[in-house]
N, C-alpha and C positions, 0 to 999 in steps of 0.2 A: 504494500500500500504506500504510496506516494504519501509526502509532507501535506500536500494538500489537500488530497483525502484525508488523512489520518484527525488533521484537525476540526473535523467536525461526527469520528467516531465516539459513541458513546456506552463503549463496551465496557462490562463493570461499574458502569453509574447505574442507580436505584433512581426514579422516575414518580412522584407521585402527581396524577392528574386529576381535580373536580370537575363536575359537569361533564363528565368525556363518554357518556355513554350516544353520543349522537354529538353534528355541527364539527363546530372548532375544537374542542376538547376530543373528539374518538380521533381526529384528523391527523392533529398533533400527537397523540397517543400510538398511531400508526406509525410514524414518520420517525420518532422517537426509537421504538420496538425495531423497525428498517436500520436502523444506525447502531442496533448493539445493546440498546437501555433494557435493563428488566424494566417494566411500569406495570402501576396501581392504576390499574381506572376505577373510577368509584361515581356514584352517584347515587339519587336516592332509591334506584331501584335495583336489585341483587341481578334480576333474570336479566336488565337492559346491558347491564356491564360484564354479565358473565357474556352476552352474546358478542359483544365488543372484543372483551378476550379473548376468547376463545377464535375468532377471527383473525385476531393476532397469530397467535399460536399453529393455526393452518397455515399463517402464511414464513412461518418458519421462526419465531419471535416467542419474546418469555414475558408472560402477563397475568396479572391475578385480576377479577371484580372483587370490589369490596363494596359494598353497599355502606354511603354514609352521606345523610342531611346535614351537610353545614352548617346548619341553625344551632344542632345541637353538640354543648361541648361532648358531649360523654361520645359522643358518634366520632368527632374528631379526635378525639385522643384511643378509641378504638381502631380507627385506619394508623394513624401513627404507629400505635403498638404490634399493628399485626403486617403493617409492612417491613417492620424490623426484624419482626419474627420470621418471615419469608425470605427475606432478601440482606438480613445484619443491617441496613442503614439506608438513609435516605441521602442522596445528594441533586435530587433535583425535584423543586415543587411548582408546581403551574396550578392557579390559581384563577379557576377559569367559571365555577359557578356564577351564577348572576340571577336576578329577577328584575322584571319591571313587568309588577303588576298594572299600574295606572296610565293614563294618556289624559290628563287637565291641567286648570291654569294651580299654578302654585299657593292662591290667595285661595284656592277648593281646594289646599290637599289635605289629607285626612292623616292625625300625628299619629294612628296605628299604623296608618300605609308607610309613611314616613321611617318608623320605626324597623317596620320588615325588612323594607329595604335596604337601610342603615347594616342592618343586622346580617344581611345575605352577602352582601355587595363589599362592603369593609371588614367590619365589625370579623366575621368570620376568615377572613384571609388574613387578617391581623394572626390571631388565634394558632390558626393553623401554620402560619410560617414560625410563632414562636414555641410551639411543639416539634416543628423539625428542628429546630434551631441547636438542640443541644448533640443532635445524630452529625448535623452538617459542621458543628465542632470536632467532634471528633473525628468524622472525616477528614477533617483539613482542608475541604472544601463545599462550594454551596453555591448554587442557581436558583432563583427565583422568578418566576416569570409571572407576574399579574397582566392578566387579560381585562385594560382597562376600556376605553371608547374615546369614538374624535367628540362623543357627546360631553365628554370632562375635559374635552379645550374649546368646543364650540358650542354653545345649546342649541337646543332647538325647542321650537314652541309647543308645551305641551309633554316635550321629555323633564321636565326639569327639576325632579324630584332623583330620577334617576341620574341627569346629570352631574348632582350635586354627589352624590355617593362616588360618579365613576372618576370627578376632580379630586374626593378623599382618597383612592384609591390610589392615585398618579404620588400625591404626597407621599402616603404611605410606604412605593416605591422607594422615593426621591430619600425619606427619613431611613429606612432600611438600609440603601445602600449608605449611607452616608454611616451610620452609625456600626455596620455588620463587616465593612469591606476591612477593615485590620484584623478581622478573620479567616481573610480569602469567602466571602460571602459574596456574592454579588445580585444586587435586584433589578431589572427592567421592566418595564411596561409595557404592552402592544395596547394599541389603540385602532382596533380597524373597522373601519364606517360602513356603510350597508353591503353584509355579510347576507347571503341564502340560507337562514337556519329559524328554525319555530320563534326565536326570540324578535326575528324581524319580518315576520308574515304577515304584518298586519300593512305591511308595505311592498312587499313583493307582488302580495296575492290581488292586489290593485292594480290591473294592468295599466292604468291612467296616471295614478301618484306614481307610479314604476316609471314608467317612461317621463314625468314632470324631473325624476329626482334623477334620472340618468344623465339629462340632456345638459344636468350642468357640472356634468363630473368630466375633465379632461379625457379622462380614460372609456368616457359617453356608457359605463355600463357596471352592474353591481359583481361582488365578486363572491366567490364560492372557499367555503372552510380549508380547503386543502390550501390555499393558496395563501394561508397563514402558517403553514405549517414549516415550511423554509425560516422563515422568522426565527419561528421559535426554536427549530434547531441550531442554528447559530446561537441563540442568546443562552442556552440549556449546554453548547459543547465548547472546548478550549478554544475555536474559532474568535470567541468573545471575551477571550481572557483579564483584554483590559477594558471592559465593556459593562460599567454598574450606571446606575442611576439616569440609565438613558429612557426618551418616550419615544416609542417609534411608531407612526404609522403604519396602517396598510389600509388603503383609504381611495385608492383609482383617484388623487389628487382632490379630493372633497376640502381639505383644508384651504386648497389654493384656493377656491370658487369665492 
């Protein structure tokens, strides 16, 4: 294997992914598993991530399901525990769950919705990177990858509950690496704009808001979850070594608009 390949194998790193039973998360999770990574995929349902795995696994790859809601700590510290148990250590976590329940003005939003949100979106990726935090110690290394949105550098009318969570998330980043990197820890951010996955249907499946919201994207068109998945194998392999505290797009140029 060439220099060049080598540095983005990820043979003998431990892999944990949320939300990855479908989208961005199984994609990532594929791409990962392709380069060498054992991975956890996990989400809240056992049967969706055993089929993710196990998918894996056909295609010649080493993957457990773990079924675990974010929401709740006992669930996160249960995947932590038993991907140590499977694999001795974690050295890469992608932080890729999310919710956005709601679509109204901010001055309607509701401080339980507010709350969930908070809760799903930050709150629990906080959690969960300080549960790996003490495996990626003792590794002597560590990747982080929060899957945050261009909606937490740009709002838009009507997200804006969620886009407040997905700007906490970017700091959260930004505070991670800044404080973890004299560990060899490193945190990034992806932020990529209208993605084909259940979380943004409610935009795709409008073939009218579809094509309003294409025509003013450089790239004239939306992109699909694999196409994330490059990203985050760079930011998760030594490729990215000197590479923390960054926000990166993947956005078909939506920011520039």
């Amino acid at each position: 294997m060439s220099n060049k390949q080598s540095t983005f194998d990820l043979s003998g790193k431990v892999a944990i992914l949320t939300g990855a039973s479908k989208g961005i998360g199984a994609s990532i999770a594929k791409a990962f598993a392709a380069h060498g990574a054992a991975v956890v995929v996990s989400s809240r349902s056992q049967e969706a991530v055993d089929a993710v795995a196990q998918e894996i696994k056909e295609a010649g790859g080493v993957a457990t399901g773990i079924e675990c809601h974010v929401g709740y700590r006992d669930q996160l510290e249960n995947l932590v525990t038993a991907t140590k148990e499977a694999y001795g250590g974690i050295d890469i976590l992608v932080n890729n769950a999310a919710i956005n329940p709601v679509f109204g003005k901010l001055s309607e939003s509701d401080e339980a919705v507010y709350d969930k949100i908070m809760n799903i979106n930050v709150k629990a990726c906080l959690s969960l990177s300080n549960l790996c935090y003490p495996s990626m110690i003792e590794r002597g290394r560590g990747s982080i990858i929060n899957i945050a949105s261009v909606e937490g550098l740009k709002p838009s009318f009507g997200l804006g509950l969620y886009s407040i969570s997905k700007a906490a998330l970017i700091m959260l980043t930004k505070s991670q690496a800044k404080e973890w990197g004299r560990k060899n820890i490193r945190s990034n951010a992806i932020c990529p704009g209208l993605i084909q996955t259940k979380l943004s249907e409610a935009i795709w499946k409008n073939e009218q808001v579809l094509q309003n919201f294409e025509a003013q994207l450089p790239l004239q068109r939306m992109g699909n979850a694999d196409e994330l998945a490059g990203l985050a194998l760079y930011l998760a392999s030594d490729a990215s070594s000197y590479t923390s505290g960054g926000v990166f797009t993947a956005d078909g140029g939506y920011m520039l608009a």
